[in-house]
N, C-alpha and C positions, 0 to 999 in steps of 0.2 A: 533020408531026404536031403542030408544037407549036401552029398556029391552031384546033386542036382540040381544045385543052385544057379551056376553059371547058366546051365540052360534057358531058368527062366527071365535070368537078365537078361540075354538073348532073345528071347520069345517075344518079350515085356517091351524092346527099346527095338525091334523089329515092326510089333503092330502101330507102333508110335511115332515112328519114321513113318512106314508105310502110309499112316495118315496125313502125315505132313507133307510127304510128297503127293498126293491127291487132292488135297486144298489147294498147294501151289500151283501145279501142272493142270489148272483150268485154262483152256481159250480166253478168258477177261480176266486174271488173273484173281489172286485168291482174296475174297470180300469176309472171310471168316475171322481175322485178327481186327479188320475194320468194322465189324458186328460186334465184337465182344467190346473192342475200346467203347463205342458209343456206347453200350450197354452198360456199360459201368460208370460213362459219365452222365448216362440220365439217372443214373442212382446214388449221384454224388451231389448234383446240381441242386447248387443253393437257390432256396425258394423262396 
């Protein structure tokens, strides 16, 4: 398995690109890094 490694770096950093250029590449540009930020500051937010 191990001469097959490279492949799945490849595979692995292929679907992960792919997804990243699919959030970007919207008509209103991508609201997905702007969803996660807020989401993590409603779960930080001193109360």
């Amino acid at each position: 398995m191990g001469e097959y490694d490279a492949v799945w770096v490849f595979v692995i950093s292929a679907i992960f690109v792919g997804f990243y250029i699919y959030i970007e590449a919207r008509p209103k540009g991508s609201t997905f890094l702007k969803d996660i930020s807020s989401s993590i500051s409603r779960f930080f937010r001193l109360r």
